[in-house]
ZADO-1210 file (C-alpha; in nm, 4 decimals, padded with zeros to 6 digits):
<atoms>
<atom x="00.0000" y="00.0000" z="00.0000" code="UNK" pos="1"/>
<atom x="00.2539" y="00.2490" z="00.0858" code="UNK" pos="2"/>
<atom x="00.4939" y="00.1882" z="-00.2557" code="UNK" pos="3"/>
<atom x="00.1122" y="00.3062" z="-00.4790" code="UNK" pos="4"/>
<atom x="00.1034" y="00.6127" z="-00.2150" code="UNK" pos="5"/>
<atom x="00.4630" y="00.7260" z="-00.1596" code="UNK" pos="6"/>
<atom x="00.6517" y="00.6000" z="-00.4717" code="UNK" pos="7"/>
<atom x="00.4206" y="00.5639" z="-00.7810" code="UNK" pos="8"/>
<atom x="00.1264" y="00.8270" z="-00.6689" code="UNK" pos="9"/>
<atom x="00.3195" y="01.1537" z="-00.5516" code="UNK" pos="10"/>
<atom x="00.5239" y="01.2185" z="-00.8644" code="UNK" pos="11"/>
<atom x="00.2119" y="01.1964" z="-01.0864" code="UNK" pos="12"/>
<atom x="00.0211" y="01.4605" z="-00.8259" code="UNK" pos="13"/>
<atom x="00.1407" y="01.8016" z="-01.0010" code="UNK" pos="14"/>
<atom x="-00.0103" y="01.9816" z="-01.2708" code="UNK" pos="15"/>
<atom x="00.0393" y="01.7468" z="-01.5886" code="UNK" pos="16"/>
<atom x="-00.1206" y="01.9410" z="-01.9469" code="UNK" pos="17"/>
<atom x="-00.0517" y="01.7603" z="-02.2738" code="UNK" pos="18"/>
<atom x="00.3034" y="01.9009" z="-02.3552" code="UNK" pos="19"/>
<atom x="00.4085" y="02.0796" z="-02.0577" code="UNK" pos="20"/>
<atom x="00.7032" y="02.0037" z="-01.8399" code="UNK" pos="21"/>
<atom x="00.4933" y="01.8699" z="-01.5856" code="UNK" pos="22"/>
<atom x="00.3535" y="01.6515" z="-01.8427" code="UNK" pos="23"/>
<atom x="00.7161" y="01.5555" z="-01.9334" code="UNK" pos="24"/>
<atom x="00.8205" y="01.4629" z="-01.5551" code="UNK" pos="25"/>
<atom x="00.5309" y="01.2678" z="-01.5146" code="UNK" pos="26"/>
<atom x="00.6175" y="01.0804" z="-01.8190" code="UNK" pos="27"/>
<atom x="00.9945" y="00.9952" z="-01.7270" code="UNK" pos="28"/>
<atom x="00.8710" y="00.9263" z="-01.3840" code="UNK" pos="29"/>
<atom x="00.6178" y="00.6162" z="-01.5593" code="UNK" pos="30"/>
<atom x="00.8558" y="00.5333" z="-01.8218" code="UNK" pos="31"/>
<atom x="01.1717" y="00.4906" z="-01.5484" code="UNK" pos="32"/>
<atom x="00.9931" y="00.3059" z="-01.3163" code="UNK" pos="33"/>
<atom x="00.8669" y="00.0642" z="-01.5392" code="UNK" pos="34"/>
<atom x="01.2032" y="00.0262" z="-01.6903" code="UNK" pos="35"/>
<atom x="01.3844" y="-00.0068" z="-01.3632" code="UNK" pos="36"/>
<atom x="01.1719" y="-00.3696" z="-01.3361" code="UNK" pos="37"/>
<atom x="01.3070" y="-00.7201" z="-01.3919" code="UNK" pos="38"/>
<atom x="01.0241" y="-00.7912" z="-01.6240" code="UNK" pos="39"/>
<atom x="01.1724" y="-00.6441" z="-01.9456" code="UNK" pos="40"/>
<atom x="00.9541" y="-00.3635" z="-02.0384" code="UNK" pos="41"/>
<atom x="01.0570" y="-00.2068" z="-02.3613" code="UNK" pos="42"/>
<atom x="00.8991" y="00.1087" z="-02.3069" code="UNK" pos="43"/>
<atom x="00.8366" y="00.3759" z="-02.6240" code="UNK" pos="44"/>
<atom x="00.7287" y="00.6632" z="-02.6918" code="UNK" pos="45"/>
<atom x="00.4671" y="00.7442" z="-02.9374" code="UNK" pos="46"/>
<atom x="00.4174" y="01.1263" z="-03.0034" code="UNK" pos="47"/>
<atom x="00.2178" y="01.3573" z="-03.2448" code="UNK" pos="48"/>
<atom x="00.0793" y="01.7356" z="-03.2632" code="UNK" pos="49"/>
<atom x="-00.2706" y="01.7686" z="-03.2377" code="UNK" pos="50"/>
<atom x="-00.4263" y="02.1057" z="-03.2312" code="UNK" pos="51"/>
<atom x="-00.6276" y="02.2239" z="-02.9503" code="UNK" pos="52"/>
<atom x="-00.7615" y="02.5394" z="-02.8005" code="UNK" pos="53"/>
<atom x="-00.4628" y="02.6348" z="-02.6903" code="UNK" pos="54"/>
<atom x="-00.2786" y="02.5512" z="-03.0182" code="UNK" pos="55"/>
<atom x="-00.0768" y="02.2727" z="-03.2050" code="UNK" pos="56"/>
<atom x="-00.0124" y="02.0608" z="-02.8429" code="UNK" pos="57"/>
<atom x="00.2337" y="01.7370" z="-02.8542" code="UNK" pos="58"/>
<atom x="00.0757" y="01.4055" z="-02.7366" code="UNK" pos="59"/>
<atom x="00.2918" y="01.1205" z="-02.6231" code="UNK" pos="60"/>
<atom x="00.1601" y="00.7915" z="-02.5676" code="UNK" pos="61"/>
<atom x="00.4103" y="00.5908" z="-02.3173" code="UNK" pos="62"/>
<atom x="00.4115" y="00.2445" z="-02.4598" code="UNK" pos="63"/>
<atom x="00.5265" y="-00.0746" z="-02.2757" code="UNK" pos="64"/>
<atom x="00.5699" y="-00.3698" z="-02.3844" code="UNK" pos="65"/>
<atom x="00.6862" y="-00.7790" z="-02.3139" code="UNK" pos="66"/>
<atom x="00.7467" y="-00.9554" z="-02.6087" code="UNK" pos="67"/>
<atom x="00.6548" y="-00.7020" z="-02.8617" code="UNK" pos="68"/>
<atom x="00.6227" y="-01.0181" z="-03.1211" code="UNK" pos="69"/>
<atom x="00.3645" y="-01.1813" z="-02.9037" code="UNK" pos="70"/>
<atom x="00.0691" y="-01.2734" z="-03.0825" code="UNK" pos="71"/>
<atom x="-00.1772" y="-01.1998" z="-02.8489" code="UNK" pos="72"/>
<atom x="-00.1775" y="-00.9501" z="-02.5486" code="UNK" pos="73"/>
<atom x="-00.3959" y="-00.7504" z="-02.2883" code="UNK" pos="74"/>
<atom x="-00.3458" y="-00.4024" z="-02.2503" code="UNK" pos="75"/>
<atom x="-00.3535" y="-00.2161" z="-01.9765" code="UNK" pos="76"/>
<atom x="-00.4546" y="00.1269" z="-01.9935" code="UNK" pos="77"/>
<atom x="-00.5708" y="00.4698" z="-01.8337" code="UNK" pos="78"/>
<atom x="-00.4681" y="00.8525" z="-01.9365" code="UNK" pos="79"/>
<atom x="-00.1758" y="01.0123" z="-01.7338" code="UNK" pos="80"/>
<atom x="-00.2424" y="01.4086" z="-01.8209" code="UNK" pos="81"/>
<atom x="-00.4485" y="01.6518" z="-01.6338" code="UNK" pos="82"/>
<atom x="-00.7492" y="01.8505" z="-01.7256" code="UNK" pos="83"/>
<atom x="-00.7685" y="02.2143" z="-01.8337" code="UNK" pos="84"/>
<atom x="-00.9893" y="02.3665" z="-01.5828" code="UNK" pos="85"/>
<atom x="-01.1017" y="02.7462" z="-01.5420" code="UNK" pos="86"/>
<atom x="-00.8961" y="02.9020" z="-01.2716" code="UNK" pos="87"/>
<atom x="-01.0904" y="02.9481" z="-00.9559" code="UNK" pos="88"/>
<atom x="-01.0537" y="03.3569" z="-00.8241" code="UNK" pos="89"/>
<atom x="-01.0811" y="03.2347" z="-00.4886" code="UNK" pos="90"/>
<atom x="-00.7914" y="03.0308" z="-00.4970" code="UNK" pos="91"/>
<atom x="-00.6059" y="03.1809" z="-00.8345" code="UNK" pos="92"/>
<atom x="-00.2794" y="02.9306" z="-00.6958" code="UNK" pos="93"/>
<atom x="-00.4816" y="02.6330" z="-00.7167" code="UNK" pos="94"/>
<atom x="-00.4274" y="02.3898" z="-01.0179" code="UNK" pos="95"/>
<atom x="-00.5849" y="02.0406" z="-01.1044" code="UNK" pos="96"/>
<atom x="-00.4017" y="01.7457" z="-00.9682" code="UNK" pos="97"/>
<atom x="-00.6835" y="01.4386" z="-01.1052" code="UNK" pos="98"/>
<atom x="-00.6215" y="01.2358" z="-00.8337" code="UNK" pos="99"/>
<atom x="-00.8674" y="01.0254" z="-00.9533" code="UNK" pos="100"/>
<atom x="-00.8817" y="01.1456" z="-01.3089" code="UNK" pos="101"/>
<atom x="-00.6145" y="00.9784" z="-01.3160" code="UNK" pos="102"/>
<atom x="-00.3613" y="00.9854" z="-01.1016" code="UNK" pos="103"/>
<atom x="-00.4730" y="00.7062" z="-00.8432" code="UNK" pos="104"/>
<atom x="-00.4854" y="00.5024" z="-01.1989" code="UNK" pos="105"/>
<atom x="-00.1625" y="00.5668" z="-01.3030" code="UNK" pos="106"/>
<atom x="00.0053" y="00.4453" z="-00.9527" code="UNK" pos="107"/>
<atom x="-00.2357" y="00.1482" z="-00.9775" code="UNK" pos="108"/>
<atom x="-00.1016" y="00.0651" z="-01.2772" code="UNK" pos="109"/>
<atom x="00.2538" y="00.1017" z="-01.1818" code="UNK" pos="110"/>
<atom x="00.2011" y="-00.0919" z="-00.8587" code="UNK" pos="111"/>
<atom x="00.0621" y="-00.4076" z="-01.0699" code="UNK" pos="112"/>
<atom x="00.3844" y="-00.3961" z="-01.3118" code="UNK" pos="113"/>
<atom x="00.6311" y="-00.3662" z="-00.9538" code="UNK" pos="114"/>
<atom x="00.3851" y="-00.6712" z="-00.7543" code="UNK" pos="115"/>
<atom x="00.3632" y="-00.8896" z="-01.0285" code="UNK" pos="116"/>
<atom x="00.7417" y="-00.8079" z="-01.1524" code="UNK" pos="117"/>
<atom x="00.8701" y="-01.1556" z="-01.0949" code="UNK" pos="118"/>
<atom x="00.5556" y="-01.3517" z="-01.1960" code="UNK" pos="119"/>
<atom x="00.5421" y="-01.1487" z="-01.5129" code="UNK" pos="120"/>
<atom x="00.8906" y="-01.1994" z="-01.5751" code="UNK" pos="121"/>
<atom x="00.8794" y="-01.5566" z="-01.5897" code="UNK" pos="122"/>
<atom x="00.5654" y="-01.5676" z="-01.8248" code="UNK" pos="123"/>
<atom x="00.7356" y="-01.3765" z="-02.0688" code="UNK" pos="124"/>
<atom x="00.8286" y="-01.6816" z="-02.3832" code="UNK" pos="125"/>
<atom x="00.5019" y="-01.8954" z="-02.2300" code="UNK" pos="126"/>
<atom x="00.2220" y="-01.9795" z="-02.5031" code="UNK" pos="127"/>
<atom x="-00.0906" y="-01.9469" z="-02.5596" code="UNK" pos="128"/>
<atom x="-00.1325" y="-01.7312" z="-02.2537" code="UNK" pos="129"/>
<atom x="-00.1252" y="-01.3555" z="-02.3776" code="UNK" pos="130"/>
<atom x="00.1554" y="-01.1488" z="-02.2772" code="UNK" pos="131"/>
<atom x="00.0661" y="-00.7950" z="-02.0961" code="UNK" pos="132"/>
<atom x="00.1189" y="-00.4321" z="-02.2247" code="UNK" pos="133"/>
<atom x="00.0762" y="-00.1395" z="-02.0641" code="UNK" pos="134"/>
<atom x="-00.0585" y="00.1702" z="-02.2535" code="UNK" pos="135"/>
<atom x="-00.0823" y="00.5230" z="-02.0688" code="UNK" pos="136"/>
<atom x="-00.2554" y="00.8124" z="-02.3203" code="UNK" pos="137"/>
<atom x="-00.2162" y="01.1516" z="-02.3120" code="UNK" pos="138"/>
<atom x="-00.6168" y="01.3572" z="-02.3010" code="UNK" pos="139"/>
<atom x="-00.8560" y="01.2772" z="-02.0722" code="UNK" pos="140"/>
<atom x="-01.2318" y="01.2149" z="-02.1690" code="UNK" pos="141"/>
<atom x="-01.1237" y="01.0871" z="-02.5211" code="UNK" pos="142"/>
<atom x="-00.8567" y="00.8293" z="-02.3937" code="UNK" pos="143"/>
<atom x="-01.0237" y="00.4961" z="-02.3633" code="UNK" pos="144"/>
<atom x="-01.2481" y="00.5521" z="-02.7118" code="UNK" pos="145"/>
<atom x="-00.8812" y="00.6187" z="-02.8765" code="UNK" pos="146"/>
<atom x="-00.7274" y="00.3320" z="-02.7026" code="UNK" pos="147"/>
<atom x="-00.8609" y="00.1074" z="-02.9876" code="UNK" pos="148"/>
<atom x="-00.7230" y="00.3368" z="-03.2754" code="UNK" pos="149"/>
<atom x="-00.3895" y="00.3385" z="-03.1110" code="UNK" pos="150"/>
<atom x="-00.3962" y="-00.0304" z="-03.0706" code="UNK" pos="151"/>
<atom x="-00.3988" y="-00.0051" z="-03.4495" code="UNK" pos="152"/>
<atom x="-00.0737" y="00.1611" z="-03.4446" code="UNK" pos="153"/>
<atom x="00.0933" y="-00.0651" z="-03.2380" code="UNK" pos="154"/>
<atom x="00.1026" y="-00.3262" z="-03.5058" code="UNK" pos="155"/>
<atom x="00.3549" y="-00.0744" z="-03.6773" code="UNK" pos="156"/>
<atom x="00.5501" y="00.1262" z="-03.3802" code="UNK" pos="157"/>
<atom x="00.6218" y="-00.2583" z="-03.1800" code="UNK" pos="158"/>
<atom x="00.6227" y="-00.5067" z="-03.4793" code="UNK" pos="159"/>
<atom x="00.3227" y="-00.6607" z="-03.3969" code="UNK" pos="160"/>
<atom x="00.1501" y="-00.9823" z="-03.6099" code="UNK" pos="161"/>
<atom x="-00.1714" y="-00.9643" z="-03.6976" code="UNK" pos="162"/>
<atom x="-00.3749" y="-01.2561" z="-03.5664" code="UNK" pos="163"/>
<atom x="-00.7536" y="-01.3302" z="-03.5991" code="UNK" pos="164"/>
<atom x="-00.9573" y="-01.0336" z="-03.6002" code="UNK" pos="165"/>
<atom x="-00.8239" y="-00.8075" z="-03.2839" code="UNK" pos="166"/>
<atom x="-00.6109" y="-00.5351" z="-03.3667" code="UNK" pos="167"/>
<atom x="-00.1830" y="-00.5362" z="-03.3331" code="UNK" pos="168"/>
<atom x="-00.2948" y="-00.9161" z="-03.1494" code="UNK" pos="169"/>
<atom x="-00.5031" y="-00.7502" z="-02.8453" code="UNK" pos="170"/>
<atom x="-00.7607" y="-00.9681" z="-02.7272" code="UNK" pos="171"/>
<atom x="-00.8829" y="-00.7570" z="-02.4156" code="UNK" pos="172"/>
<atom x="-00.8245" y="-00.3753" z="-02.3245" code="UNK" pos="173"/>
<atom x="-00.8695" y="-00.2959" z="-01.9719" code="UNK" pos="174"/>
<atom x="-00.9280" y="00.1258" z="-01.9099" code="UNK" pos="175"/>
<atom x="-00.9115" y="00.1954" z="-01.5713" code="UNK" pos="176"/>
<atom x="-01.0565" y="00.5529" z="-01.4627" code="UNK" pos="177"/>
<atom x="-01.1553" y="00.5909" z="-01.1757" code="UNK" pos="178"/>
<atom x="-01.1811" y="00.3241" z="-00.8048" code="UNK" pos="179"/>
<atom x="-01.4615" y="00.1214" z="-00.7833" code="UNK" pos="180"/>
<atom x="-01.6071" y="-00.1553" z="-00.6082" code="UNK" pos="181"/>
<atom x="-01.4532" y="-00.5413" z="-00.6449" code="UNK" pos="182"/>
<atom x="-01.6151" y="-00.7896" z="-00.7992" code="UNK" pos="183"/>
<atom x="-01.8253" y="-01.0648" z="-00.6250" code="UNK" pos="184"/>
<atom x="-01.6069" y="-01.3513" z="-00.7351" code="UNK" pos="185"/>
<atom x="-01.2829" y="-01.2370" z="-00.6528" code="UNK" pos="186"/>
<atom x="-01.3319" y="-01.0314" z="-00.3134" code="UNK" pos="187"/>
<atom x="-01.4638" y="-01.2990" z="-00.0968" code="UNK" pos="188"/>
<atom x="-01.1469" y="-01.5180" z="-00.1771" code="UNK" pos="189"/>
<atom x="-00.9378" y="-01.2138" z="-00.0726" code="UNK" pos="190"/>
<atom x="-01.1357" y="-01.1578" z="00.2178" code="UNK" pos="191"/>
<atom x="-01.0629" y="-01.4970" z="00.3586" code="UNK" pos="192"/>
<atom x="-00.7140" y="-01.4379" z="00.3446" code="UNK" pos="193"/>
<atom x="-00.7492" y="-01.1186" z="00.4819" code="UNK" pos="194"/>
<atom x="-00.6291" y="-00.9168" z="00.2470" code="UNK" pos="195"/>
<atom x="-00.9397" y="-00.6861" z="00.1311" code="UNK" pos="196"/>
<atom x="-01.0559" y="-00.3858" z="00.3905" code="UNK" pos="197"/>
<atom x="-01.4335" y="-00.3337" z="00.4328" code="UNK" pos="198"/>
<atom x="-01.5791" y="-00.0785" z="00.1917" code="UNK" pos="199"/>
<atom x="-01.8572" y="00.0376" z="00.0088" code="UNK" pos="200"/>
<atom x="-01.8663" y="00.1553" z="-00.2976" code="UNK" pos="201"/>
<atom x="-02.0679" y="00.0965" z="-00.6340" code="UNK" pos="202"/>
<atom x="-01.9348" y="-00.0107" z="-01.0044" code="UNK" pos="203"/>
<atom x="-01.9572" y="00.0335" z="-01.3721" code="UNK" pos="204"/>
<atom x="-01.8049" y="-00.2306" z="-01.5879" code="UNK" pos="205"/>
<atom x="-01.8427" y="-00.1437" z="-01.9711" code="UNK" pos="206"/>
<atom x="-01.7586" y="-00.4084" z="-02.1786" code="UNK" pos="207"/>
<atom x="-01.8093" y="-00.4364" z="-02.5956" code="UNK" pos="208"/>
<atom x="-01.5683" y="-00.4774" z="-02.8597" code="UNK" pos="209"/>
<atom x="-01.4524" y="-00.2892" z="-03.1536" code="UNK" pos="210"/>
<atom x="-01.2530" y="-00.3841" z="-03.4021" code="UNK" pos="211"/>
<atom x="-01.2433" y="-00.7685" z="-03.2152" code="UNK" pos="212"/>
<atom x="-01.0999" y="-00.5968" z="-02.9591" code="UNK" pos="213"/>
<atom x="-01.2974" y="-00.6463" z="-02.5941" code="UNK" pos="214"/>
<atom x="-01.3089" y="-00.3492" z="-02.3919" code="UNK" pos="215"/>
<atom x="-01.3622" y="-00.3678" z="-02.0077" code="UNK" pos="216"/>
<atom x="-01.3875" y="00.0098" z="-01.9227" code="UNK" pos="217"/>
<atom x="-01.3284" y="00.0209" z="-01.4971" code="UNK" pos="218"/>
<atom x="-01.5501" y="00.3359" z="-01.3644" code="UNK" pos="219"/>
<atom x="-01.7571" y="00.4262" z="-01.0439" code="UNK" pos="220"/>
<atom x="-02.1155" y="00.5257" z="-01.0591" code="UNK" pos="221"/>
<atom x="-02.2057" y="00.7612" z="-00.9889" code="UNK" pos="222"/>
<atom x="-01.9285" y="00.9847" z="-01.0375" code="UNK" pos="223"/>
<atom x="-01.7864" y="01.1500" z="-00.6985" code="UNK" pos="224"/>
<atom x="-01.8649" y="01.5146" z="-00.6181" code="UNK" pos="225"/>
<atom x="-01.5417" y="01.6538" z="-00.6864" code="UNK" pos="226"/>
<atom x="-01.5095" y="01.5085" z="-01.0180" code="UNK" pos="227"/>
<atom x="-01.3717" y="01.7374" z="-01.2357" code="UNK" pos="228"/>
<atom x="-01.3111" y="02.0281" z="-00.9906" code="UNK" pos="229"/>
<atom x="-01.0138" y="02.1654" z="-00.7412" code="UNK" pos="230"/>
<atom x="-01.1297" y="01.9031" z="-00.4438" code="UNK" pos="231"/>
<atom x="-00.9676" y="01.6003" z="-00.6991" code="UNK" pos="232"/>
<atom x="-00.7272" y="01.5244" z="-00.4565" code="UNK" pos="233"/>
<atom x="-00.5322" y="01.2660" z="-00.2728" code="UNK" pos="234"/>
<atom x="-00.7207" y="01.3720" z="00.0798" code="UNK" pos="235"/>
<atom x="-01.0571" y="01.2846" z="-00.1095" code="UNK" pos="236"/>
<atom x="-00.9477" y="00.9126" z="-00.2444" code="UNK" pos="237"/>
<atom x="-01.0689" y="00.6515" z="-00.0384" code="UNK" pos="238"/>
<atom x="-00.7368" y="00.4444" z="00.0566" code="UNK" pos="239"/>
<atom x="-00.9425" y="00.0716" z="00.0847" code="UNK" pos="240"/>
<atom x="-01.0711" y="00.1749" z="-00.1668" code="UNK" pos="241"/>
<atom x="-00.7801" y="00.2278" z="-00.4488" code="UNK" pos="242"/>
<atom x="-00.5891" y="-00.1168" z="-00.2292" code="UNK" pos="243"/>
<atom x="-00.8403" y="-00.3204" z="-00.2715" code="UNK" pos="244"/>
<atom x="-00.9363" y="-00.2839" z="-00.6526" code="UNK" pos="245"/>
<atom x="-00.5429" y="-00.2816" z="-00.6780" code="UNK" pos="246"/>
<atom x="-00.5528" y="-00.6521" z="-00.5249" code="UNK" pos="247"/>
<atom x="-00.8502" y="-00.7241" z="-00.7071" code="UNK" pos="248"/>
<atom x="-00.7165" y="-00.6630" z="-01.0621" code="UNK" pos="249"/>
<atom x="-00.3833" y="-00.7976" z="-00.9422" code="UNK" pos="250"/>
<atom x="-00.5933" y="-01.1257" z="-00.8802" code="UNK" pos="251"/>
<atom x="-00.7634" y="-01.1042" z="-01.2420" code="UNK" pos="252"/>
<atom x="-00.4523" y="-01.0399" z="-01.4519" code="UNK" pos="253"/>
<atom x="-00.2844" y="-01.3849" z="-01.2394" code="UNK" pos="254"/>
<atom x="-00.5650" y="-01.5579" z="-01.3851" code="UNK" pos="255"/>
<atom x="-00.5859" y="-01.3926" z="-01.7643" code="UNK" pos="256"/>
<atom x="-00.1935" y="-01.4382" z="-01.8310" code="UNK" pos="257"/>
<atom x="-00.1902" y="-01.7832" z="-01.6963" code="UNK" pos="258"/>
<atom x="00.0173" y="-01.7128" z="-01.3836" code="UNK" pos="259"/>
</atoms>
């Protein structure tokens, strides 16, 4: 619990716009950590200009990868940049950290890649069982609708076959946005070894495919009271919470890759 707080959350809590510097340290502070792993990551960079409100902005999608010639793989994804929101007169100082939009995410993400670092690194040359990527977007609302269409790219940045019908070899996406509740087949083995924390808290799984790629979008419902405002902070993230959905999809990606 403390390595997703201390290590992998606070770097990410600053003010992170699509091609600012705080963007950028976010970024090296992802793309290090991951690489500083046993596993193997071979982590890229994917970048373009897009042009927004406030201009052409740079994008960079941080991609990571085991085995880019895998033929199939689930990828792991959530945004890392924060939201432009309308300064607030009262507190003209203030700036959007997206704790949970998506900070919390992001250090989720990071603390799955450091818990299941040996497990993962072992599975690496073992067939059929899909090999994991991890995919962190730039944007916010747009990310896991794009995740699909950059999926398609992958095939040409990482080398990836084609197989069957899912794009670059995916077979399931997983977004991750916000904490929700566990599911009812994996908590109540986790609560007999005492590893969940009592909590209550509702869920929103939304699952289709496109392209032959399954989605499973991760979101609460309804969406907290600070979403999208100043109060997105780590003080207002429910710790059980963010742990136990952390164990939970630590549990389900075990089972997926074959562990």
């Amino acid at each position: 619990g403390t390595r997703l707080w201390e290590t992998h959350l606070r770097p990410i809590l600053i003010e992170r716009l699509p091609g600012t510097l705080g963007s950028q340290a976010v970024r090296q502070h992802i793309s290090s950590t991951l690489s500083s792993l046993s596993t193997g990551w071979t982590v890229e960079l994917d970048s373009f200009l897009s042009p927004t409100p406030r201009g052409q902005v740079t994008f960079s999608n941080i991609i990571a990868t085991l085995d880019p010639g895998a033929p199939r793989r689930l990828l792991l994804t959530c945004h890392y940049d924060s939201k432009v929101l309308p300064l607030d007169p009262r507190v003209p100082e203030s700036v959007f950290l997206g704790a949970s939009d998506s900070a919390v995410p992001c250090a989720m993400i990071l603390e799955l890649a450091s818990t299941l670092d040996t497990q993962l690194k072992g599975l690496n040359q073992q067939v059929p069982f899909p090999v994991l990527s991890i995919n962190l977007f730039p944007g916010t609302e747009f990310y896991i609708y794009l995740s699909v269409y950059h999926t398609a790219k992958l095939r040409h940045h990482c080398s990836l076959p084609q197989k069957g019908k899912s794009t670059a070899g995916v077979t399931l996406l997983l977004g991750i946005e916000i904490q929700t509740h566990y599911h009812k087949t994996t908590s109540p083995r986790l609560m007999e070894f005492c590893l969940m924390k009592y909590f209550q808290s509702s869920i929103y799984f939304f699952f289709h495919t496109n392209s032959g790629v399954h989605v499973l979008h991760v979101i609460a419902t309804p969406f907290p009271l600070f979403w999208y405002t100043l109060d997105d902070t780590e003080e207002n993230m429910h710790r059980p919470t963010v742990e136990n959905l952390t164990k939970v999809l630590a549990v389900f990606l075990a089972e997926y890759l074959g562990f």
